[in-house]
C-alpha positions in Angstrom: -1.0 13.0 -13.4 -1.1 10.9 -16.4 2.8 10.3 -16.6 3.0 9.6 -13.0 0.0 6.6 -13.6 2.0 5.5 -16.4 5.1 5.3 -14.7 2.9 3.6 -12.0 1.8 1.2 -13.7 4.0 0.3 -16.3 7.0 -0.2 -12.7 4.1 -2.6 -11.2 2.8 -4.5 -14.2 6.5 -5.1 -15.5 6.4 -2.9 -18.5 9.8 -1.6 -20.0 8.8 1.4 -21.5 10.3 4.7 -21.6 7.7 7.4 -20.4 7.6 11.4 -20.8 5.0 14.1 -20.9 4.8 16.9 -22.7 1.8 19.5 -23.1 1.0 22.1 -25.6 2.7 25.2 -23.8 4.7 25.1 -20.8 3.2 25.9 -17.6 4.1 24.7 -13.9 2.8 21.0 -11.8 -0.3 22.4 -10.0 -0.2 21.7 -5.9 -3.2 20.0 -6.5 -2.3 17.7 -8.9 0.8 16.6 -6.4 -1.6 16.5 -3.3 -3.9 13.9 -4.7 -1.8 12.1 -6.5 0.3 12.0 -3.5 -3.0 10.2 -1.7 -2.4 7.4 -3.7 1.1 7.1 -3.1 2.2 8.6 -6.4 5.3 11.1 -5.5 5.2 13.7 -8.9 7.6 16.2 -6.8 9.9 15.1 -9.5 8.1 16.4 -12.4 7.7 19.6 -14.2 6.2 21.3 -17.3 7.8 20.7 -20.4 6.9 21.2 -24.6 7.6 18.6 -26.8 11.1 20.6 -27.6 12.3 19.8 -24.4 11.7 15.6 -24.1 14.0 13.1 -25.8 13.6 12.5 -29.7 9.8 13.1 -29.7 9.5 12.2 -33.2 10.4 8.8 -32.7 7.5 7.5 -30.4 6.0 4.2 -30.4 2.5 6.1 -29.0 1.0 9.4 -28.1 -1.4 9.2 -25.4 -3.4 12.9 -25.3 -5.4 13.5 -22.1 -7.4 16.8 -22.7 -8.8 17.9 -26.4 -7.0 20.3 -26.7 -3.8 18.9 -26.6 -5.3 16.3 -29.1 -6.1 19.3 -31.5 -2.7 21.0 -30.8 -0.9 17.6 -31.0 1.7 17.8 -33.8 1.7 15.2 -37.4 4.0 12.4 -36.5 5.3 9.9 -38.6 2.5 7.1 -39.7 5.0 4.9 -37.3 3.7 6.8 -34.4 0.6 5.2 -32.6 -1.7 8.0 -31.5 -4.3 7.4 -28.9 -7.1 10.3 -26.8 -8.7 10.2 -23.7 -10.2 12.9 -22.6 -10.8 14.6 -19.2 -12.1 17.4 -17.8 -9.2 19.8 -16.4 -10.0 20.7 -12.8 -8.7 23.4 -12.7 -9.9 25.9 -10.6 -12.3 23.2 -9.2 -12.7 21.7 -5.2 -10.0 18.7 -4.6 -12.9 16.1 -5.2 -13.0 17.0 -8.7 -8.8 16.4 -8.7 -9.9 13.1 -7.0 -12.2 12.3 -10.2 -10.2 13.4 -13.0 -7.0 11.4 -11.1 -9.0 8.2 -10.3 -10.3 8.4 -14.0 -7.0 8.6 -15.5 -5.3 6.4 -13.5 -7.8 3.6 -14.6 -7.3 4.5 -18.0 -3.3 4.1 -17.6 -3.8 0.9 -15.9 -5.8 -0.5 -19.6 -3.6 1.0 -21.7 -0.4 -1.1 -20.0 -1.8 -4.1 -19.9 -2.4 -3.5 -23.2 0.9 -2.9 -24.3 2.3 -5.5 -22.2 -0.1 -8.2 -24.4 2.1 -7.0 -27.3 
């Protein structure tokens, strides 16, 4: 969800930025996920699971944005040129849609700061 916000946001605020996601261990886009972000207008049918081996040049990013703790305690060293940044949510996992809702509203707010913020740069 969070790369589809950023994408989101940094396409309607006029950011050029070059956007991936990568977690910890590879696993699949839950239906959930795709539903509600889908609710908002958000297509992520286009994404999948990936590791850090599999996105372009990972060791030369400009910032790291972790969304869960323990992909912030997993997260590699990178260079001191790297920017890293955490905000956590809750996974909902396992939980009713409404919780999806939540976690998705939350981060999407959170992607909204953090490219307005980059934009003032």
């Amino acid at each position: 969800m969070a790369e589809g916000w950023l994408k989101h946001w940094a396409r309607t605020l006029g950011l050029a930025a070059e956007i991936h996601s990568a977690g910890t261990e590879k696993t699949h886009l839950k239906p959930e996920a795709v539903r509600v972000m889908a609710e908002v207008g958000i297509d992520l049918k286009g994404q999948f699971s990936k590791t850090l081996l599999e996105v372009p040049d990972p060791w030369n990013f400009d910032l790291v944005w972790t969304v869960c703790d323990a992909a912030q305690k997993a997260c590699p060293v990178y260079p001191a040129k790297t920017e890293r940044r955490h905000a956590g949510f809750p996974d909902p996992s396992g939980k009713p849609l409404d919780a999806w809702r939540q976690v998705r509203d939350a981060i999407g707010e959170a992607a909204r700061t953090l490219v307005e913020e980059l934009r003032q740069r």
